[in-house]
FIGUPA-410057 format. One line per 8 residues: number of its first residue (from 1); their letters; for each residue y, x, z of C-alpha. Coordinates in steps of 0.02 Angstrom, whole numbers, always signed. Layout:
<rs>
NUM> a> Y/X/Z; ... $
</rs>
This chain:
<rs>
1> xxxxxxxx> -1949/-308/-535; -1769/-308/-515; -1664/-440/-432; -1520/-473/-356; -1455/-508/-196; -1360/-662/-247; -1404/-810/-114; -1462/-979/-203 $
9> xxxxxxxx> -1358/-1147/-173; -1384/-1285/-293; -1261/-1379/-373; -1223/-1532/-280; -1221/-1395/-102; -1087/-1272/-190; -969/-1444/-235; -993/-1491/-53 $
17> xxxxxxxx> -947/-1308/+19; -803/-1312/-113; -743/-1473/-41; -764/-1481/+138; -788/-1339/+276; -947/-1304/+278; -1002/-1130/+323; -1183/-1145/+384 $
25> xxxxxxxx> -1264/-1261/+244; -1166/-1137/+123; -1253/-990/+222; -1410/-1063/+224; -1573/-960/+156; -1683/-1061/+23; -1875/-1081/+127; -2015/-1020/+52 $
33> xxxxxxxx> -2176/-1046/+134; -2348/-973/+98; -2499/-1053/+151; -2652/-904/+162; -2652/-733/+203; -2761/-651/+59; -2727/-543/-71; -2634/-685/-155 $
41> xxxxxxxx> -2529/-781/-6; -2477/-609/+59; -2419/-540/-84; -2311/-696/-133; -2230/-675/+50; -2187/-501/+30; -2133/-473/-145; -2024/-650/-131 $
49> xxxxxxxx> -1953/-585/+56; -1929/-387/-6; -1753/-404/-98; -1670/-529/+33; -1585/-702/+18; -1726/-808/+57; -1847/-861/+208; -2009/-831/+196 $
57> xxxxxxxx> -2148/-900/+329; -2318/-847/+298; -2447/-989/+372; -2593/-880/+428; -2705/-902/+596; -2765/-729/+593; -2674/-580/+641; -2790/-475/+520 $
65> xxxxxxxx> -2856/-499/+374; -3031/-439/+316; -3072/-425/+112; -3193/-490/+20; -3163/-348/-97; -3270/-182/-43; -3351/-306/+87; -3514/-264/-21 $
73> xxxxxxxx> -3478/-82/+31; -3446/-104/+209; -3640/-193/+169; -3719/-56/+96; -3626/+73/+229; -3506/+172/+125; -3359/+93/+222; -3304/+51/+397 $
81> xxxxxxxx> -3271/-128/+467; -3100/-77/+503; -3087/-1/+344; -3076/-151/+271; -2997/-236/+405; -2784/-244/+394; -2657/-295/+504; -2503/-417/+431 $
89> xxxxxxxx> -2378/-333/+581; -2309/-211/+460; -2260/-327/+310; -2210/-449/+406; -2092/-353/+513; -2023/-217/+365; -1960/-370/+263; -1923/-514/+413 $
97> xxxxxxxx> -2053/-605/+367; -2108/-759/+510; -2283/-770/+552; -2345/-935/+571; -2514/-913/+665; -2572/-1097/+634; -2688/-1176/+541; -2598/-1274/+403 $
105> xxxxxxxx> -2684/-1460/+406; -2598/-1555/+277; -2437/-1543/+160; -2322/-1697/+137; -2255/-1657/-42; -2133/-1809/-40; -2051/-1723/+103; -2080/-1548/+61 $
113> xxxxxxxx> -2152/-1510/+246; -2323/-1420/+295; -2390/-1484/+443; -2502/-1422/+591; -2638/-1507/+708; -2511/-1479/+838; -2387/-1602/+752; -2270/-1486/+716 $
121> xxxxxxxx> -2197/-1456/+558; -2111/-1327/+414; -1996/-1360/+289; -2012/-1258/+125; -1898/-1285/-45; -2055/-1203/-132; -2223/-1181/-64; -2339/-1063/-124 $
129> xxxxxxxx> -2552/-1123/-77; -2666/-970/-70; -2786/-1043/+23; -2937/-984/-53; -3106/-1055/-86; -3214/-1173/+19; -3408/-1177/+9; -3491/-1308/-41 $
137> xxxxxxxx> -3640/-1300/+67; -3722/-1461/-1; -3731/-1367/-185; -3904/-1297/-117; -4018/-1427/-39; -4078/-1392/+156; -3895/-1287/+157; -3765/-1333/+277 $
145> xxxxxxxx> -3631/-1245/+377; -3747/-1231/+534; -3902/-1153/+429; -3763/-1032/+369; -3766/-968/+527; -3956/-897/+498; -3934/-900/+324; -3761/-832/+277 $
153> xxxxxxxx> -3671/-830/+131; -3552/-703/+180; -3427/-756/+42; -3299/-760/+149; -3268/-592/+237; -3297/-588/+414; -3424/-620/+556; -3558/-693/+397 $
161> xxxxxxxx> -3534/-524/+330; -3573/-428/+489; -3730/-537/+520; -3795/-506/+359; -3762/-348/+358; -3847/-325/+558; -4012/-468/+448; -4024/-313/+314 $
169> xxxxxxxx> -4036/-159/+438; -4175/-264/+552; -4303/-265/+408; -4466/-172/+396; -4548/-94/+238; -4644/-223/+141; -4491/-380/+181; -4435/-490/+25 $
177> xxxxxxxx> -4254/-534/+21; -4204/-691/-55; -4042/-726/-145; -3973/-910/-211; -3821/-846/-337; -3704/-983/-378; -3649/-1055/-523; -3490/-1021/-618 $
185> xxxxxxxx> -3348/-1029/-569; -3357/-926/-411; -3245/-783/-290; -3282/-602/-375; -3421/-648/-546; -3494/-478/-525; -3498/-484/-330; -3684/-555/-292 $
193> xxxxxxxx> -3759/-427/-397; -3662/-279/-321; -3724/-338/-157; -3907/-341/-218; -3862/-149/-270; -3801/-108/-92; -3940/-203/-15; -4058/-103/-146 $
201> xxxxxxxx> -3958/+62/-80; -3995/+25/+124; -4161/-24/+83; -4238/+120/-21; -4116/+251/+133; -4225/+168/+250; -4357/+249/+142; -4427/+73/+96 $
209> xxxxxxxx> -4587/+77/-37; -4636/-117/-40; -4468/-202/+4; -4406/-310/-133; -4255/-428/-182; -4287/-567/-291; -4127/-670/-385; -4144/-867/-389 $
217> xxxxxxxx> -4003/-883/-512; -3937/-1039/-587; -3855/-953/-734; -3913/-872/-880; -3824/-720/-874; -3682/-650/-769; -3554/-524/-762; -3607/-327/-806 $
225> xxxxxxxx> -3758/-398/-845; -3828/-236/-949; -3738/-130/-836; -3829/-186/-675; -4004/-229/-756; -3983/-23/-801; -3930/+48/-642; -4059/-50/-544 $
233> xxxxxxxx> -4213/+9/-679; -4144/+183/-628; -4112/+181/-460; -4219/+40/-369; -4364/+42/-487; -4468/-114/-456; -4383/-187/-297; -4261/-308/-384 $
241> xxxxxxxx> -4288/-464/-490; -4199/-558/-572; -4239/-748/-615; -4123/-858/-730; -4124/-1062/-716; -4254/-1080/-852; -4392/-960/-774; -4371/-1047/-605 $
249> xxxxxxxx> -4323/-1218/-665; -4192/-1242/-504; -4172/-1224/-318; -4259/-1372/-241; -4228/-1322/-85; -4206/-1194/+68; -4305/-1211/+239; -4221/-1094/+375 $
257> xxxxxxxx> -4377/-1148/+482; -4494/-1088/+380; -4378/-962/+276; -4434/-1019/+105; -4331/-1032/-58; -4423/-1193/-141; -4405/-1187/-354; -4490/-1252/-487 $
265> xxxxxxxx> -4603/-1107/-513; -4647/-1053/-350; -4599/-1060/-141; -4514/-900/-98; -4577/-839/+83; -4432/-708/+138; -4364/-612/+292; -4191/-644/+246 $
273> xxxxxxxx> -4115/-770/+122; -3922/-729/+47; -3888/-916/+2; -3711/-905/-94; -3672/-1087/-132; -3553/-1168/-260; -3368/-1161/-237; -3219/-1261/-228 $
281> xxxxxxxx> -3025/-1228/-180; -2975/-1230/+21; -2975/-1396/+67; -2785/-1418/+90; -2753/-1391/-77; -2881/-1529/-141; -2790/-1651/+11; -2643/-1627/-48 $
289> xxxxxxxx> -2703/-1676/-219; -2672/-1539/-336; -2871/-1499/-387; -2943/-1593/-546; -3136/-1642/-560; -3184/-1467/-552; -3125/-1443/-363; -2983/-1318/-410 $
297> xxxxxxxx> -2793/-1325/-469; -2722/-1312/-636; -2579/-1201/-661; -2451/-1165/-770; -2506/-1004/-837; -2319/-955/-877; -2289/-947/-691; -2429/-1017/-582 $
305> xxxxxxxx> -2319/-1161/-535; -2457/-1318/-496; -2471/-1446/-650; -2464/-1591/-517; -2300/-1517/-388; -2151/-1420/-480; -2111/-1372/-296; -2307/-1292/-286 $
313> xxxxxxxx> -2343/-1130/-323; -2550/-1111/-317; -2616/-922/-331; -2773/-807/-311; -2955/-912/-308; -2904/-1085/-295; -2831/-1096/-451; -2900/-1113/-618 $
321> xxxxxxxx> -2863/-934/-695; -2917/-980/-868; -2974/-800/-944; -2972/-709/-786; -3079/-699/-644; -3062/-748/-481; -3060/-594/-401; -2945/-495/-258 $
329> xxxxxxxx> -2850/-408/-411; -2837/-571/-507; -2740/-643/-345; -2620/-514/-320; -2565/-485/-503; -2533/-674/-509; -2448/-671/-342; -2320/-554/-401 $
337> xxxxxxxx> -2293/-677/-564; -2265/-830/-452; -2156/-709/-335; -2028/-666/-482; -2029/-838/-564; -1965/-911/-361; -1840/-774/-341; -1799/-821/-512 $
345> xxxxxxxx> -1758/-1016/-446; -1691/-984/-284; -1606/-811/-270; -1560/-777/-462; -1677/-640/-482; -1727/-583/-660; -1876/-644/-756; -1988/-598/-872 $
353> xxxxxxxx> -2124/-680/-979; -2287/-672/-862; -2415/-549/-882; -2570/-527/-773; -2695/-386/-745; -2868/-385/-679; -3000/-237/-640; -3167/-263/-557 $
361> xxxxxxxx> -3256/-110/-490; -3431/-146/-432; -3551/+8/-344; -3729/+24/-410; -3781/+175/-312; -3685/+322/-232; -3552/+376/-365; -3637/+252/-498 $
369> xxxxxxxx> -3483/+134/-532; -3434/+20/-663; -3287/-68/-723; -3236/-236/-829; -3067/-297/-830; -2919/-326/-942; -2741/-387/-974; -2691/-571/-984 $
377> xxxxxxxx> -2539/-695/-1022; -2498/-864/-1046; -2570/-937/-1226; -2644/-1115/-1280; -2600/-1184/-1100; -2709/-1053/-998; -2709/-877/-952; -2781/-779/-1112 $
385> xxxxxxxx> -2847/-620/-1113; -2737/-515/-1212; -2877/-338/-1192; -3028/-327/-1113; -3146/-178/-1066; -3307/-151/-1009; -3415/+10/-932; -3558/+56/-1077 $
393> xxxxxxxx> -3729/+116/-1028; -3787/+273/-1052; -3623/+308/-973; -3618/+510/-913; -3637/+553/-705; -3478/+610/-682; -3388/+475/-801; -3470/+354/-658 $
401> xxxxxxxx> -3427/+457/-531; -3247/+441/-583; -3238/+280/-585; -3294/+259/-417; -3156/+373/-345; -3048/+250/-458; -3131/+107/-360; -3073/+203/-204 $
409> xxxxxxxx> -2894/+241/-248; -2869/+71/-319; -2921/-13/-142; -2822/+104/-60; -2662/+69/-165; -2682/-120/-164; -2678/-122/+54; -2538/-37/+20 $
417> xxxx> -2453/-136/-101; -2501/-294/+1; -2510/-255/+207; -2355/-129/+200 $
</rs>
């Protein structure tokens, strides 16, 4: 992307610096702020910061961020927690990038501020909301945030996925494993049935013969579909089943008590249940009134500026992506299209038409990897897919192989592109 280094000053701001002696208003940076610190907020605060001429301030608790992407392997042992753990110290410091470590609570759009619990406040001239998804726990009925705490979902990277993960290496031979999938839309569409592979993979290491996983699935198919019902007939014979909506007839209910998954067509007794519940965008963005009836935010897909705010920039899974998923790829390839088309409004930086990427890379069993992804841009009022591509079956050893050192090489360049 090239820009320049020309500073922003609107029209009305250069007639007053013309006329009267002014120095610091003519001086002063445009604010951008950034609300999340995911694949999507963070990107948006480095790639707008990188070339100068504008303030950035990156609204983030955390001083590390942990990814939902590869948290499946850090599951099924083939990474490290701090592997896919990664620090914001070195973005934020190589471009002068401020660190807000508080929780946003609301934005006040007539006055362009963010505010905090604390009652303090930041002004932005553009905001950017990455914020993410919420759960919505009462999707599954007997779910809530406190059974999540025996019961995780783990869809959001951090201490749910290191309980599961310490739930999955406590069973015995001969335990059932119970997982709710959610319905579309959702974070990562491939993602619950990856997980089933790396629980598959710990369980049959442990040298498990009886253990099995069974699928309560609302939907009646899902992403890689072919690719995954293959890999688990060859590697996990008999331990995984899968059940669509109409063999189960719906989720009436889960009983942490009693640890039983209630459908239609049977009461599931398990030793651990993998609830993933529907989604919906962080909360701040649906305060601040920029989700529709489906619980996320429409964006123009010519720039990911929010249908509802010209001053809001939405990115990564709270938005509604239109052909692509919502997926850690997804976020930052839009992050760097909202990132131009800002430095394009406040610091006279080049743009070009919008164009978006995506890859998902999801694990089956060691060096068994497949792909689907494709290229995207704006069409009909959404994001369009432009290409798409899938892994086939029947697909060689060492053609899967390579794509899981592709997998590898890919999460190590993205922590780059993002975190440094």
């Amino acid at each position: 992307m090239n820009t320049n280094r020309r500073q922003f000053i609107g029209g009305a701001g250069a007639l007053a610096a013309s006329t009267f002696p002014m120095p610091a208003l003519a001086q002063a940076k445009p604010k951008v702020v950034v609300v999340g610190g995911g694949p999507g907020g963070a990107t948006v605060a480095k790639y707008v910061a990188k070339d100068g001429g504008v303030d950035v301030t990156l609204v983030e608790p955390a001083k590390q961020f942990t990814t939902c992407f590869h948290s499946n392997l850090y599951l099924g042992g083939f990474r490290k927690w701090n592997e896919i753990t990664h620090s914001y110290d070195k973005m934020t410091k190589a471009y002068g990038i401020k660190h807000n470590r508080q929780r946003a609570s609301a934005v006040d759009r007539d006055k362009k501020l963010v505010k905090f619990a604390s009652g303090s406040t930041v002004a932005y001239d553009r905001l950017v909301l990455a914020p993410g998804i919420d759960i919505k726990f009462d999707s599954v009925p007997g779910y809530s945030e406190e059974v999540s705490k025996k019961l995780p979902h783990a869809w959001q990277a951090g201490p749910q996925t290191e309980l599961l993960r310490r739930q999955l290496l406590a069973l015995s031979d001969g335990a059932t494993i119970v997982m709710v999938a959610p319905p579309n839309p959702y974070r990562c569409p491939p993602g619950p049935y990856e997980r089933v592979s790396m629980m598959a993979h710990v369980l049959k290491a442990k040298g498990h013969k009886k253990s099995r996983i069974i699928i309560i699935d609302p939907k009646e198919n899902f992403s890689k579909q072919a690719l995954f019902m293959e890999g688990w007939q060859k590697h996990y014979p008999g331990m995984i089943e899968w059940q669509d909506g109409k063999m189960h007839g719906g989720v009436k209910g889960v009983d942490a008590k009693t640890m039983t998954v209630k459908t239609d067509l049977a009461d599931h007794k398990a030793n651990l249940i993998n609830v993933i519940p529907a989604q919906m965008a962080g909360k701040i963005a649906r305060d601040a009134g920029l989700a529709n009836q489906t619980g996320f935010c429409p964006i123009n897909p010519e720039n990911m500026r929010s249908m509802t705010d010209a001053n809001i920039y939405i990115v990564g899974d709270a938005c509604i992506p239109g052909d692509m998923p919502k997926s850690g790829f997804s976020a930052n390839s839009q992050a760097k299209v909202a990132a131009m088309m800002i430095r394009g409004e406040l610091a006279n930086g080049r743009t070009f038409p919008a164009r978006y990427t995506n890859t998902c890379w999801s694990l089956i069993e060691t060096d068994d990897t497949v792909k689907v992804g494709g290229t995207y841009a704006a069409k009909d009022g959404k994001i369009a897919a432009t290409e798409t591509f899938i892994s086939k079956t029947n697909e060689s050893a060492e053609l899967r192989k390579q794509t899981q050192q592709e997998n590898m090489g890919w999460y190590q360049g993205i922590i780059a592109d993002i975190f440094t």
